[in-house]
Every structure is written in C-alpha cells, then in structure tokens.
BAPATI-487298 format. One record per residue (C-alpha): residue number from 1; residue in three letters; chain; x negated, y negated, z negated. Coordinates in Angstrom, 1 decimal. Layout:
N
<tiza num="NUM" residu="ALA" chaine="A" x="X" y="Y" z="Z"/>
...
% end
This chain:
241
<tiza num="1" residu="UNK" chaine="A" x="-91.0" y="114.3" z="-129.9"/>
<tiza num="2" residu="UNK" chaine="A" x="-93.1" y="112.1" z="-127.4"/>
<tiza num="3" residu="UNK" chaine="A" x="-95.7" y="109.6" z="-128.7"/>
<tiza num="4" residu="UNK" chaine="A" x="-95.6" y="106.4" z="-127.7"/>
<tiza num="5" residu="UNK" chaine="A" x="-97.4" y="103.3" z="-128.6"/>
<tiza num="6" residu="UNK" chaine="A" x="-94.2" y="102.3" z="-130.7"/>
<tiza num="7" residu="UNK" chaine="A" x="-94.0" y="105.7" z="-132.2"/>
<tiza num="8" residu="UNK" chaine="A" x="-92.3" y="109.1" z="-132.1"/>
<tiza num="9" residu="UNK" chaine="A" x="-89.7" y="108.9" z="-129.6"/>
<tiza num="10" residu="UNK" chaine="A" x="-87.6" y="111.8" z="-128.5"/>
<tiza num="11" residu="UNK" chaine="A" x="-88.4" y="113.2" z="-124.6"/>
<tiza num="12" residu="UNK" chaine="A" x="-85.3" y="111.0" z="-123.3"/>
<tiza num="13" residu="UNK" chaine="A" x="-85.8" y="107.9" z="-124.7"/>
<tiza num="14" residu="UNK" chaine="A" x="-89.4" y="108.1" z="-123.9"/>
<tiza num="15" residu="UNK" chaine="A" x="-88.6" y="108.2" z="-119.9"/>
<tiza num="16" residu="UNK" chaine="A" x="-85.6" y="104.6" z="-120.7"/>
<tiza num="17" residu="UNK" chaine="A" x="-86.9" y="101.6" z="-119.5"/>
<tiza num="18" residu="UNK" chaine="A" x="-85.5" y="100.1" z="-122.8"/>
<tiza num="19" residu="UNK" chaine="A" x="-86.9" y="96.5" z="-123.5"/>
<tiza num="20" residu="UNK" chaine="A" x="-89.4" y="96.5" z="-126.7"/>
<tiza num="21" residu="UNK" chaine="A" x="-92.4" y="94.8" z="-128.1"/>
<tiza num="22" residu="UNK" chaine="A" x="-95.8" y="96.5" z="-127.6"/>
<tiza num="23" residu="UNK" chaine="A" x="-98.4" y="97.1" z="-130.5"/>
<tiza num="24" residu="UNK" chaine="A" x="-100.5" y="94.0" z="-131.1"/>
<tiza num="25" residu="UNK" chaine="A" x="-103.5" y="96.4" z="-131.8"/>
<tiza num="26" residu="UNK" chaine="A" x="-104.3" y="99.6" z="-130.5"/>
<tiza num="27" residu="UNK" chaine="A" x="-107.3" y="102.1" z="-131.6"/>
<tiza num="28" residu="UNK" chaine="A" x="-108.5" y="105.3" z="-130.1"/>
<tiza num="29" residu="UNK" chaine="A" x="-108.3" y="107.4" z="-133.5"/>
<tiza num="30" residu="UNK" chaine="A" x="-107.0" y="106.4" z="-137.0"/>
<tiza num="31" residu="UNK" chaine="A" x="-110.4" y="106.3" z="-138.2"/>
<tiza num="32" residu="UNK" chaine="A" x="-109.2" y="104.8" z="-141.6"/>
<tiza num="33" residu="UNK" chaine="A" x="-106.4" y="107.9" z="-141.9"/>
<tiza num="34" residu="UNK" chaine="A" x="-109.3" y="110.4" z="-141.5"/>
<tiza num="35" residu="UNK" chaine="A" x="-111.5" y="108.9" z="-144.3"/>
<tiza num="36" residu="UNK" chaine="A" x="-108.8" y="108.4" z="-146.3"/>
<tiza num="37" residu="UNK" chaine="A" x="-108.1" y="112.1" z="-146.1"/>
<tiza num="38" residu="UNK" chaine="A" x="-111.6" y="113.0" z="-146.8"/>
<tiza num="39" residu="UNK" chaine="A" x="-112.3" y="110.6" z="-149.8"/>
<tiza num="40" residu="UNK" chaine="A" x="-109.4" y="112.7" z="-151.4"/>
<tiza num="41" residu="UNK" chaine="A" x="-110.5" y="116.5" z="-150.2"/>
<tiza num="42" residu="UNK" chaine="A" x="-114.5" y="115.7" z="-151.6"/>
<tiza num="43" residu="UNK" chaine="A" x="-112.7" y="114.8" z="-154.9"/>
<tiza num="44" residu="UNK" chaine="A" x="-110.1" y="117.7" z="-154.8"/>
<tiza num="45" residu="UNK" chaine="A" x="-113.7" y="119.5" z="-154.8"/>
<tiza num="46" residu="UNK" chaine="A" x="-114.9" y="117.4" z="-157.3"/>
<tiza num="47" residu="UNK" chaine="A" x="-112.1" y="118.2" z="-159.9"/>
<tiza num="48" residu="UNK" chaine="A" x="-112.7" y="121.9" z="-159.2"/>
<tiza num="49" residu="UNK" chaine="A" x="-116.2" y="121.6" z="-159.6"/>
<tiza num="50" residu="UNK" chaine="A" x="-115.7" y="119.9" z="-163.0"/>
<tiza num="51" residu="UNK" chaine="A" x="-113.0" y="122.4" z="-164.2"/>
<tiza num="52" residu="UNK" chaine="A" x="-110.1" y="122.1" z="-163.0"/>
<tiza num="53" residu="UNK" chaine="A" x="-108.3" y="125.0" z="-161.3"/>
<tiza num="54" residu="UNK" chaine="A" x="-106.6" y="125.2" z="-157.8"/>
<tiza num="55" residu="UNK" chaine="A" x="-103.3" y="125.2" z="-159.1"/>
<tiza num="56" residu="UNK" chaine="A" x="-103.9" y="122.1" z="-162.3"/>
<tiza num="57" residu="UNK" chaine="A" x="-106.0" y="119.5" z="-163.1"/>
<tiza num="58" residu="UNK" chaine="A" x="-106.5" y="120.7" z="-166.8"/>
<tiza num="59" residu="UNK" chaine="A" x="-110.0" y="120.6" z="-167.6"/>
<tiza num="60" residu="UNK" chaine="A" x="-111.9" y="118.4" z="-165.1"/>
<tiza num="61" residu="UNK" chaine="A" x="-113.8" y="115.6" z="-166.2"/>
<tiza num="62" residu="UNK" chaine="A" x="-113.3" y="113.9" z="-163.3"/>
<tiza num="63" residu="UNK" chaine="A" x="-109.2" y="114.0" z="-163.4"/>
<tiza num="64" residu="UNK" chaine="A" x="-109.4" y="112.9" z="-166.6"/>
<tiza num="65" residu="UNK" chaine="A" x="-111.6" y="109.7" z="-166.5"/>
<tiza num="66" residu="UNK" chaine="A" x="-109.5" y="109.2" z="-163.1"/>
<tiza num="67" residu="UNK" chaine="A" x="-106.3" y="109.7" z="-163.7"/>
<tiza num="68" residu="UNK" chaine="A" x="-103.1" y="107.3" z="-164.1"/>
<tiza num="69" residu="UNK" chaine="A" x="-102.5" y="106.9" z="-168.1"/>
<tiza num="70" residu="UNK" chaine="A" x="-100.7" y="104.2" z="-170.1"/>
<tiza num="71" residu="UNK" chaine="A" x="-103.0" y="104.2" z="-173.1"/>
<tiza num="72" residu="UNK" chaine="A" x="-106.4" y="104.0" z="-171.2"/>
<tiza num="73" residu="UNK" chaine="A" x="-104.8" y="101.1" z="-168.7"/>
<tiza num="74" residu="UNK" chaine="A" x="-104.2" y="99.4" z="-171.9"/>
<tiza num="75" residu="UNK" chaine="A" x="-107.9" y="99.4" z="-173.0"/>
<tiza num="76" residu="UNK" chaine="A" x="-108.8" y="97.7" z="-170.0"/>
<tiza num="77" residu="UNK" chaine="A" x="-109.7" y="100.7" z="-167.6"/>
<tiza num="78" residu="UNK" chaine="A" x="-107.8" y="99.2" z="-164.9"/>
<tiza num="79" residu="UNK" chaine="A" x="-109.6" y="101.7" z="-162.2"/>
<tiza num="80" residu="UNK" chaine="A" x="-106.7" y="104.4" z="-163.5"/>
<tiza num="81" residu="UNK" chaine="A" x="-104.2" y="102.3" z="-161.0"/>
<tiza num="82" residu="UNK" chaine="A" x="-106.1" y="102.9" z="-157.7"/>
<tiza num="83" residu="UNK" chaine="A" x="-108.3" y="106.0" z="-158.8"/>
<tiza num="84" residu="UNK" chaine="A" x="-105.5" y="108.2" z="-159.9"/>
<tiza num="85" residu="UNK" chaine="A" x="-104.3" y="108.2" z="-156.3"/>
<tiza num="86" residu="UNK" chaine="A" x="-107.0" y="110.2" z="-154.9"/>
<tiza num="87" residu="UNK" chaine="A" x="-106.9" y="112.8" z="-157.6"/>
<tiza num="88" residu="UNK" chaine="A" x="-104.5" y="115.5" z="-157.3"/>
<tiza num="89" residu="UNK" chaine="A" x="-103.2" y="118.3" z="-159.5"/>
<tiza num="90" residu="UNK" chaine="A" x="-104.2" y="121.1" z="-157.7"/>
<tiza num="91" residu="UNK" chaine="A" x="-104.9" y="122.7" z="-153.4"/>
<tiza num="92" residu="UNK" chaine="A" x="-101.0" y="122.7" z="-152.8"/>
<tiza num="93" residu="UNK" chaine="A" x="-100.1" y="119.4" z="-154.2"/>
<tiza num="94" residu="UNK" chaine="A" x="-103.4" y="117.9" z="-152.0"/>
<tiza num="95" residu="UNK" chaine="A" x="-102.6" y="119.9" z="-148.8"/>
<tiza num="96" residu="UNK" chaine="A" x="-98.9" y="118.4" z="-148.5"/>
<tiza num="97" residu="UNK" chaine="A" x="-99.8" y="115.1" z="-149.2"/>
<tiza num="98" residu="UNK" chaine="A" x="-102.8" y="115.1" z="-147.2"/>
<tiza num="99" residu="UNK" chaine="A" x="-100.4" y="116.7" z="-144.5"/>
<tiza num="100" residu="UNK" chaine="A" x="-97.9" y="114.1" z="-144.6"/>
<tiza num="101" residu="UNK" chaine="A" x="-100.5" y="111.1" z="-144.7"/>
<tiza num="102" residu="UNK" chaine="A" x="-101.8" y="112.7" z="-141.6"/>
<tiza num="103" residu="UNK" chaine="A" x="-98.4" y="112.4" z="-139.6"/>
<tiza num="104" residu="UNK" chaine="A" x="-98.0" y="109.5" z="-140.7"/>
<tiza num="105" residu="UNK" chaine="A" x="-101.7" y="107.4" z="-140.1"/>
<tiza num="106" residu="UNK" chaine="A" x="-102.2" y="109.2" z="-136.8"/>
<tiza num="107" residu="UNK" chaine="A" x="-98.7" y="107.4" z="-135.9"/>
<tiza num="108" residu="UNK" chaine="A" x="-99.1" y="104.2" z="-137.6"/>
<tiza num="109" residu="UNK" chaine="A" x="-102.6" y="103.3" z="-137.9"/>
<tiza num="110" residu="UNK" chaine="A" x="-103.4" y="103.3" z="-134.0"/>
<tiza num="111" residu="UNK" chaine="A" x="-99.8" y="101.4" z="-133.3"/>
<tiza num="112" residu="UNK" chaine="A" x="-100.3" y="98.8" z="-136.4"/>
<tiza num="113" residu="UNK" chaine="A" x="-104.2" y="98.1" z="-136.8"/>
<tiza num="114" residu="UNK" chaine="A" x="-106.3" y="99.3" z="-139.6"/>
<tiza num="115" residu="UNK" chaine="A" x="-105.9" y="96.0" z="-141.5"/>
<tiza num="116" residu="UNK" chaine="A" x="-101.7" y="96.4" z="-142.3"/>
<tiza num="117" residu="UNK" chaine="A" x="-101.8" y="99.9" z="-142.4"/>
<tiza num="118" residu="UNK" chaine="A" x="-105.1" y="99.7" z="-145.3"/>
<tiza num="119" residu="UNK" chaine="A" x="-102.4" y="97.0" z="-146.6"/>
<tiza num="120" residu="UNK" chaine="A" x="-99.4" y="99.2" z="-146.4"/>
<tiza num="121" residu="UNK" chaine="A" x="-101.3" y="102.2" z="-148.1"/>
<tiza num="122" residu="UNK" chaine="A" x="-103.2" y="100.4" z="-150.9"/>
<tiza num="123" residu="UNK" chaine="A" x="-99.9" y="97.9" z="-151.9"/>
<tiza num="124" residu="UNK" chaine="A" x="-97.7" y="101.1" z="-151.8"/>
<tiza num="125" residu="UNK" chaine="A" x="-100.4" y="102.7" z="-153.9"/>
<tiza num="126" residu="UNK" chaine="A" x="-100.4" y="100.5" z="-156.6"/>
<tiza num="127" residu="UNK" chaine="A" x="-96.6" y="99.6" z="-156.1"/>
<tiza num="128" residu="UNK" chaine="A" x="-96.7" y="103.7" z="-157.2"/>
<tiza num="129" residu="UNK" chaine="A" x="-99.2" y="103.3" z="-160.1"/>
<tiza num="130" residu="UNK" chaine="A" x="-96.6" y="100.4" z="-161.6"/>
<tiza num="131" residu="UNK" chaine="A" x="-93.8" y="102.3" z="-160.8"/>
<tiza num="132" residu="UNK" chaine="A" x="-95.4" y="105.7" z="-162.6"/>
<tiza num="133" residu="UNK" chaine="A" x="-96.3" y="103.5" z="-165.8"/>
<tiza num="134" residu="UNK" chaine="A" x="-93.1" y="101.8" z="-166.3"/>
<tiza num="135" residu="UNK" chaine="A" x="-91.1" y="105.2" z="-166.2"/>
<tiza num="136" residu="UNK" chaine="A" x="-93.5" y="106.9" z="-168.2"/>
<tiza num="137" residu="UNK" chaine="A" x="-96.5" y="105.2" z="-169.4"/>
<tiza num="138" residu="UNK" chaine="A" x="-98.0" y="108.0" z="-171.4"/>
<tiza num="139" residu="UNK" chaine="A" x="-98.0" y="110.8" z="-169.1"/>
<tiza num="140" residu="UNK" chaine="A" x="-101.3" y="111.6" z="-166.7"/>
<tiza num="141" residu="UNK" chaine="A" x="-100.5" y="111.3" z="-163.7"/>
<tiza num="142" residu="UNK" chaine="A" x="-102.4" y="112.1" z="-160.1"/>
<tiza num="143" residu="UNK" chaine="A" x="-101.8" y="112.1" z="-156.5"/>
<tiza num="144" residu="UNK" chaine="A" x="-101.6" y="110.1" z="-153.3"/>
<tiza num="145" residu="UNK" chaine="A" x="-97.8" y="110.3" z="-153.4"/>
<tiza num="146" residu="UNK" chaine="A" x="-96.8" y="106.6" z="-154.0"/>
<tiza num="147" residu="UNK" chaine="A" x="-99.1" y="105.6" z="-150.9"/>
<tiza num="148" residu="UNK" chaine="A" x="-97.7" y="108.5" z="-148.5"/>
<tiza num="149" residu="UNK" chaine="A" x="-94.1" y="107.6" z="-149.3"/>
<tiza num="150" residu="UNK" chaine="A" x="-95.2" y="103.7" z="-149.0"/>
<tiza num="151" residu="UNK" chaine="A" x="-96.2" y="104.6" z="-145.4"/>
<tiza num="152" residu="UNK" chaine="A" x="-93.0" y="106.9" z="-144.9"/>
<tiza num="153" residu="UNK" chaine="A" x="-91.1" y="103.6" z="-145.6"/>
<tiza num="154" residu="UNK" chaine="A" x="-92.9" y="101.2" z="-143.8"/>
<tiza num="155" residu="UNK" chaine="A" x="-92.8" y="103.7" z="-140.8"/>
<tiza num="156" residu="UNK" chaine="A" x="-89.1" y="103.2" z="-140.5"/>
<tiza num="157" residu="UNK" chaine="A" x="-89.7" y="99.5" z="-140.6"/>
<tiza num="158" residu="UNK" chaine="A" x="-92.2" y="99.3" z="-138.5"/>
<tiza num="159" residu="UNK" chaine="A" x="-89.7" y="101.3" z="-136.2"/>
<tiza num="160" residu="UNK" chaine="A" x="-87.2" y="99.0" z="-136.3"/>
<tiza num="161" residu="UNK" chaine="A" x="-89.4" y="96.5" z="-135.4"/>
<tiza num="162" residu="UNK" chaine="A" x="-90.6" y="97.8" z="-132.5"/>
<tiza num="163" residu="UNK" chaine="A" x="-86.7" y="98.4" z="-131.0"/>
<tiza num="164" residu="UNK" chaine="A" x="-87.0" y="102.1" z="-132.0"/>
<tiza num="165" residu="UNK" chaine="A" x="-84.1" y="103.9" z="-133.8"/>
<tiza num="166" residu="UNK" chaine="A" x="-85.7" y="105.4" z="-136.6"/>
<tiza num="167" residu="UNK" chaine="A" x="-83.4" y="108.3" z="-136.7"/>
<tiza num="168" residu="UNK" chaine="A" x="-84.3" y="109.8" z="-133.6"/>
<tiza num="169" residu="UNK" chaine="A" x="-88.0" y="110.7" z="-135.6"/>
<tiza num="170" residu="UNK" chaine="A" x="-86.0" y="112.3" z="-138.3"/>
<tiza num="171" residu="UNK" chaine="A" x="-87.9" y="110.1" z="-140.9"/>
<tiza num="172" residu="UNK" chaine="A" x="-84.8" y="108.5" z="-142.6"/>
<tiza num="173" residu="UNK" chaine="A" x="-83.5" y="112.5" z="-143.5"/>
<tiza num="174" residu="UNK" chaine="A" x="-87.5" y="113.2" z="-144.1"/>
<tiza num="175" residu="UNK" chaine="A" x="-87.5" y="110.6" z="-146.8"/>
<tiza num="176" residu="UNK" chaine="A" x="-83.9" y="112.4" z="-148.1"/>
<tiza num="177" residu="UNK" chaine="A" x="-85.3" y="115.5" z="-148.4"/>
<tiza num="178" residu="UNK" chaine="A" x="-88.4" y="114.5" z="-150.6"/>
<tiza num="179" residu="UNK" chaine="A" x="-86.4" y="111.9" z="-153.0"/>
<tiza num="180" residu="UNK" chaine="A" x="-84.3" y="114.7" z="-153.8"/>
<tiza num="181" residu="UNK" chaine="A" x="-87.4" y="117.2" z="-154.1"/>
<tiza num="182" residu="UNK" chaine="A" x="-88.5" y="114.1" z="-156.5"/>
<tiza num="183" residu="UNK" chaine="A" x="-85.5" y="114.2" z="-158.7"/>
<tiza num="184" residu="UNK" chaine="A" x="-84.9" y="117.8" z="-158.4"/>
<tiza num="185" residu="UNK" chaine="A" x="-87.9" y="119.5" z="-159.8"/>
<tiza num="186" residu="UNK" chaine="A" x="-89.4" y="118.5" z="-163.2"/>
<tiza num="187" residu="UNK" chaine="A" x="-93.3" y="117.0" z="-163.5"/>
<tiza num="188" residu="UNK" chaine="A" x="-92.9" y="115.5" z="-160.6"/>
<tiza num="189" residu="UNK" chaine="A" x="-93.5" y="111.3" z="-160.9"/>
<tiza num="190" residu="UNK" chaine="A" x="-90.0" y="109.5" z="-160.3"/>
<tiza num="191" residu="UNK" chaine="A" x="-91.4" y="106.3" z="-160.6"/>
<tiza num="192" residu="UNK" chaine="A" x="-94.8" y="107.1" z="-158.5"/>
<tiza num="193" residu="UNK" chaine="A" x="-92.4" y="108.1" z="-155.5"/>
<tiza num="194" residu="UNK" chaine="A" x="-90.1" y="105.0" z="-156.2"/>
<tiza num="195" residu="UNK" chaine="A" x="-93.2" y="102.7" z="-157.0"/>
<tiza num="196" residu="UNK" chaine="A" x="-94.5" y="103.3" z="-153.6"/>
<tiza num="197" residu="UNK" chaine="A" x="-91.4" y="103.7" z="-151.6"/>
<tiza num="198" residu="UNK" chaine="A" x="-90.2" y="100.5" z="-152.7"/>
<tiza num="199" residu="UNK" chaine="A" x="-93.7" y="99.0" z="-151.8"/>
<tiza num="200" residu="UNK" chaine="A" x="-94.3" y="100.2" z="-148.8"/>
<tiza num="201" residu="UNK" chaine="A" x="-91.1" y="99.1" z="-147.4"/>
<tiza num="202" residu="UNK" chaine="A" x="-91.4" y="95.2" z="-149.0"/>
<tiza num="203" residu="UNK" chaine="A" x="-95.2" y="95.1" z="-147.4"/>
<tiza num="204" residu="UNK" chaine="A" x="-94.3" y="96.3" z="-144.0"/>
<tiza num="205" residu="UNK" chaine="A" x="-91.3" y="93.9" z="-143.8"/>
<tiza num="206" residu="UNK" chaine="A" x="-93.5" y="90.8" z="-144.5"/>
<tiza num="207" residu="UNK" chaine="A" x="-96.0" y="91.7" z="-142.2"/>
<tiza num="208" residu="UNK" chaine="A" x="-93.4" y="91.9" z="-139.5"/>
<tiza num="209" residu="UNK" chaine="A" x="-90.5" y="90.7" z="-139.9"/>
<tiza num="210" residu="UNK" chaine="A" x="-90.7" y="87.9" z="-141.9"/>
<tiza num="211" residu="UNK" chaine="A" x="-93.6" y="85.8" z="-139.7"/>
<tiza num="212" residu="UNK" chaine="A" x="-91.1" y="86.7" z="-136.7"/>
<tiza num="213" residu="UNK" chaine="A" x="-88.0" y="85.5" z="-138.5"/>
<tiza num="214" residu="UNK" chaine="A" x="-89.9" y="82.7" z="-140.4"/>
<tiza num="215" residu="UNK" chaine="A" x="-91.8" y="82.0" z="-137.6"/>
<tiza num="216" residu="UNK" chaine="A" x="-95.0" y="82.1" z="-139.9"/>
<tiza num="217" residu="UNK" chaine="A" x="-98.9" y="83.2" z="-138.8"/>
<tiza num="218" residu="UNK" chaine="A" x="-99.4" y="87.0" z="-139.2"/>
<tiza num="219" residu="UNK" chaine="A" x="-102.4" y="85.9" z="-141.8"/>
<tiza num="220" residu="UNK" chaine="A" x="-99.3" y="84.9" z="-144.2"/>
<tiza num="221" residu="UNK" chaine="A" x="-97.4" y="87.9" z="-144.1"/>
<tiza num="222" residu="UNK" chaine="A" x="-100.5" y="89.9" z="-145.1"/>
<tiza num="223" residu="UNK" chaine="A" x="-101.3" y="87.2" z="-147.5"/>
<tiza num="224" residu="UNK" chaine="A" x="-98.1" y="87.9" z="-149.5"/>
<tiza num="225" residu="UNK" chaine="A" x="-99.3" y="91.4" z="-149.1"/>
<tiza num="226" residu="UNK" chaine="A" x="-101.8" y="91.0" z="-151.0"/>
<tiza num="227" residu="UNK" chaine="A" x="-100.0" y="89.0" z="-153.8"/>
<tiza num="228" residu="UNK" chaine="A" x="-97.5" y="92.3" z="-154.2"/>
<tiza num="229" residu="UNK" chaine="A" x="-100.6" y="94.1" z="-155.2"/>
<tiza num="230" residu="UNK" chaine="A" x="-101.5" y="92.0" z="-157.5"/>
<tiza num="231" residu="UNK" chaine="A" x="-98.3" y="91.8" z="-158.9"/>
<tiza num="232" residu="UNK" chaine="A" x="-98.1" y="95.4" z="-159.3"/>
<tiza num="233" residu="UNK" chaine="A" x="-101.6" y="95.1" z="-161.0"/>
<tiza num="234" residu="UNK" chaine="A" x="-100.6" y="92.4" z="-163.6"/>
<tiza num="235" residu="UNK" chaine="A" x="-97.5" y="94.2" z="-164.1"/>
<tiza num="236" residu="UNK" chaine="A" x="-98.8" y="97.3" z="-164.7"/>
<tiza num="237" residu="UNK" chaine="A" x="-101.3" y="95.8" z="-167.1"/>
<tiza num="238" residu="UNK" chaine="A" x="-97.7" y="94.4" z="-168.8"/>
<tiza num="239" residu="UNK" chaine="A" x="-96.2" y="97.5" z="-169.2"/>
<tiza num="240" residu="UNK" chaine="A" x="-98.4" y="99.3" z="-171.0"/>
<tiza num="241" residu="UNK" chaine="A" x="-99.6" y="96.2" z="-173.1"/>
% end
C-alpha cells in the first residue's frame, strides 16, 4: 500500500489521476495518536505496579477504581466511562490495541486534523462505554477497544469521502475479521466493540458528509459530535440507573 494524503491506496491507484478532494488539514506527525498511546502504556505500568499481572487486571488498585462497572457508574463515578478506556487487561490485550490505534491515527490524524479525529476517538469511546453497560452492566470492563474500532469505522468513511474505495485498504474485511474475533471468543465486550463501532461511524459521517450534503458549517457537524457523546453519557447513566 502507498500513503497518500487521502489514505492507503494500493501502488496503481496511487499513480491514477483520479479526481478527489484533498485533506482540509494536514500535520507532520499525529502527535495526538502518540500521546494517546503513551497515556495508555504509563497506565498499563501503573496497573502492574499496583498488582496486576501481565496477563489480568486482578489485583490493581488502579484497574479497579478505573475500570468500566454498572454499579459504581450508578453511584455517580461517572470517570468509569472515559477512564476504563485507557486501562487494559493485561501486555497482549494493550499491545494489539495500541497496535491497531497506531495504523489507524498515523493514517487519519495527519489527513483529518487533530480536532475530528480527538472527536472520532473520544465519541467512539464513550459510544463503547454505553454500548459495554447496556449489554452487561455489571461486568468490569477495560480497554481502548470501542475507540480503535470507532476509528476503524470512521476510516472507511472518511475514505469514502475522500473518492477512495475502501476495499482496496482491506479495512472493510479487517473490521470482519475482529467482529467475528468479538463474537467468537468469550470475555471479550460485545457491546464495547459495537458501542464504538457504531459511534465512530455516526461521528465521522456528520463531520463529513452531512455539512457537504446539508450544506452546513464544519463547526455544526462537530457540534452534533459532541451531543452523541453526551448522549452516550446520559444514556449510560440511564442504564445502569
């Protein structure tokens, strides 16, 4: 694959001519990816450090004041929904998700602006936390799942967008392959993955499609953004009431 400022593009249609609109907003390095990946290795360390081992997050102080649980959202620590997702249970389950999240931000970030994509990743992330609670409010659950399969999603529209075939990166059958990983293997969050698939996708279309299509400012798209998150919050906060 060949990057390109509107993605991955395979080697041919990287060299086509092929009319398509040009990222608004370009940056040198996907700063916000990189801190993003380092907030959740220094607390990966910080679970360890309080207990847990590399393979669980039994133990640690940290996971459990932190993690995603029905019961304590319901006393009003509200922190669970955005904490949990920087918290994970165990090295493996950090390395792929902090693998995947770098594919991903190095491609979107620099092509979308740090703005949507924080927007993209923190909506998706709490789309995740609503979606984990309503399927099963009572487990603990950690990991920056729902956000990297909010960006996975918005990726593909974002592609779209852009005039680039989506299936030509392989991200469509990369999505596939993890929903069935989701509902194949038990203890994994169905409703995290769901959550933040679903929000990811819903975000990224009203940042751009629906100001093109509704010929809107780009501040309103990201407004309505914002009000997703909040919905997820509120509805969160509902379910486990």
């Amino acid at each position: 694959m060949t990057p390109t400022p509107v993605g991955m593009r395979c080697p041919e249609c990287s060299r086509q001519r092929t009319k398509v609109k040009a990222a608004q907003t370009m940056y040198a390095e996907p700063t916000l990816t990189y801190i993003l990946i380092g907030i959740n290795v220094v607390l990966m360390l910080g679970e360890m450090f309080s207990g847990a081992g590399a393979t669980g997050f039994g133990g640690s102080e940290l996971t459990v004041r932190g993690a995603l649980f029905g019961p304590a959202v319901a006393d009003g620590e509200l922190w669970r929904l955005v904490t949990a997702g920087f918290l994970h249970a165990g090295i493996i389950h950090l390395l792929f998700n902090m693998y995947v999240l770098y594919i991903l931000g190095t491609m979107l970030e620099p092509a979308i602006g740090r703005l949507r994509f924080a927007l993209i990743y923190f909506v998706s992330l709490l789309c995740g936390s609503f979606g984990a609670l309503l399927l099963d409010p009572n487990a603990f659950t950690v990991g920056a799942s729902g956000a990297v399969f909010g960006l996975m999603s918005a990726a593909v529209v974002v592609m779209r967008n852009r005039g680039v075939d989506p299936m030509q990166s392989g991200l469509p059958l990369w999505i596939g392959i993890n929903l069935v990983i989701t509902f194949a293997i038990p203890g994994i969050s169905i409703g995290g993955h769901l959550g933040g698939l679903a929000g990811g996708a819903l975000v990224a279309l009203l940042l751009f499609e629906l100001p093109e299509r509704a010929r809107l400012p780009q501040a309103a798209g990201a407004l309505l953004a914002g009000v997703i998150g909040a919905a997820a919050i509120v509805g969160s906060v509902v379910v486990v009431s």
